[in-house]
Structure formats: C-alpha cells, structure tokens
C-alpha positions as CSV (number, residue, x, y, z in Angstrom):
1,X,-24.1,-18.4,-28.2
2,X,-22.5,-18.2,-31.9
3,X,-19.1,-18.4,-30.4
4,X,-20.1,-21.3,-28.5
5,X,-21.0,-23.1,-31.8
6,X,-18.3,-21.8,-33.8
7,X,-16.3,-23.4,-31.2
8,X,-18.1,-26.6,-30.9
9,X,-17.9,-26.9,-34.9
10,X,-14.2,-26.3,-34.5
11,X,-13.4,-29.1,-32.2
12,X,-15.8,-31.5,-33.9
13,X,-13.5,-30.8,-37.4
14,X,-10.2,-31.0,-35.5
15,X,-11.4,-34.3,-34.3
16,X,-12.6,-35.7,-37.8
17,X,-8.7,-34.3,-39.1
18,X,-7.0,-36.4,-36.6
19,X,-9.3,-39.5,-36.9
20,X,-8.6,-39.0,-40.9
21,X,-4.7,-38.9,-40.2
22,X,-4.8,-41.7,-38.2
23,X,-6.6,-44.1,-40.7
24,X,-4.0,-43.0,-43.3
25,X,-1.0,-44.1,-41.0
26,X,-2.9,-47.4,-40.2
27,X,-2.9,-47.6,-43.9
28,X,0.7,-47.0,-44.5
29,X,1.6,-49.6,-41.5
30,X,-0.7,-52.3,-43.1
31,X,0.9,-51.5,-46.6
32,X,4.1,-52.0,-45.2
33,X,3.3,-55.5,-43.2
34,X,1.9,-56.5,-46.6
35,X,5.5,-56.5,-48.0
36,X,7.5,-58.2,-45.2
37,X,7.3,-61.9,-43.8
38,X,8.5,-63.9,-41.0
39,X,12.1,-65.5,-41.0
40,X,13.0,-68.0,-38.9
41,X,16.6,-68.4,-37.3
42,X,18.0,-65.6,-38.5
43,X,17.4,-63.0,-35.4
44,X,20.6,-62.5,-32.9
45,X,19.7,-63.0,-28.8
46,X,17.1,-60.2,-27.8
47,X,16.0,-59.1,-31.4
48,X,13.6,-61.3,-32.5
49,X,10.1,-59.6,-32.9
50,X,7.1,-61.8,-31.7
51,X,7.1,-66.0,-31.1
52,X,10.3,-66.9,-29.9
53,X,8.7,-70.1,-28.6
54,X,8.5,-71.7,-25.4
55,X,10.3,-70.0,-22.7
56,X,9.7,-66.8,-24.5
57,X,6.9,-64.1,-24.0
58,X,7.2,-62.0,-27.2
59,X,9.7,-59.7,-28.8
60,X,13.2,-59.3,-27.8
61,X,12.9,-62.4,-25.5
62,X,15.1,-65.1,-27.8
63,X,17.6,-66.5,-25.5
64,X,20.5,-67.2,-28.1
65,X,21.4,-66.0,-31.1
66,X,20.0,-67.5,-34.4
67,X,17.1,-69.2,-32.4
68,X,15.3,-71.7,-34.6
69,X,11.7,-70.4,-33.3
70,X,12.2,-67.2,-33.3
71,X,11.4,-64.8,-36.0
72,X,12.4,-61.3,-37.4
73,X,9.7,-59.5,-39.9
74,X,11.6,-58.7,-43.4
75,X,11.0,-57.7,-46.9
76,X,9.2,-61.0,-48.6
77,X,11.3,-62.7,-50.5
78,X,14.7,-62.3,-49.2
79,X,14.5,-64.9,-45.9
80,X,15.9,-67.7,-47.3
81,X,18.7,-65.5,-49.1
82,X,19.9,-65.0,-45.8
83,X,22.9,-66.9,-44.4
84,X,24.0,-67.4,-40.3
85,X,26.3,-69.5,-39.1
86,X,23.9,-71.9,-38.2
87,X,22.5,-72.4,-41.8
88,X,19.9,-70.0,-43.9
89,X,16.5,-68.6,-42.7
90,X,13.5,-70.1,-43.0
91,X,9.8,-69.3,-43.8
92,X,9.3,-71.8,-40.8
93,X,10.2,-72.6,-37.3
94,X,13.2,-74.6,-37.2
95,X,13.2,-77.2,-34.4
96,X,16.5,-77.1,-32.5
C-alpha cells in the first residue's frame, strides 16, 4: 500500500514538472513573437509563413517569389530595411 502511494505521489510530481516546463517554453515562444512582426513582399515562392492571400492556404503556399500578400515573421523594426527586386517590405499587404 505505501509503495502504491509513493508511486502515485511520484507520477503526480513528474506530471506537475513537465506541465511547469511546458509553460516556461510557451513563455519563451511568446517572448520571442513579442519581438518579431509581419513583412510583406519580402518572402521567396514557398517560404512565406501564414496569409499568403487568396489562392493560398497558409505557410509555404506563396506562388511566386516576393508575393505582395504574403508575409514572413522577422525581428520588429527591420521590414522595411529590407530591399527585393520588386521594391522594400512592407508592414502591409501590398496589392499586386
């Protein structure tokens, strides 16, 4: 009967430690998505991340390269630094 509860109070910690670890790399993640944004235009064919527009589905679906509704997350601040053949990124869609 001890056993059985030593055993039970074992599992029940190991869960808690792993529920813990994940909330801490939740954390991280949302720190990091904190200090990126969304440029538009400045992803090649395939590498855009979500809201390539119509025609698209999600992430890695942009059918060209520099695709003015599609988007690619980066560090804030740097999107309209960024220069494609096409012109610079943009904090918004671009209409093609």
């Amino acid at each position: 009967m001890i056993t059985r509860r030593i055993a039970l109070t074992a599992i029940t910690f190991a869960a808690l430690a792993a529920g813990v670890a994940q909330a801490a790399d939740d954390m991280k993640k949302d720190n990091a998505m904190a200090n990126m944004e969304k440029c538009f235009g400045v992803s090649l064919a395939g590498k855009n991340d979500c809201a390539a527009g119509p025609g698209t589905t999600c992430a890695g679906t942009s059918k060209v390269d520099y695709q003015g509704n599609s988007f690619k997350m980066i560090a804030k601040g740097t999107c309209t630094t960024i220069k494609t053949p096409k012109g610079t990124g943009s904090l918004n869609a671009i209409k093609s």
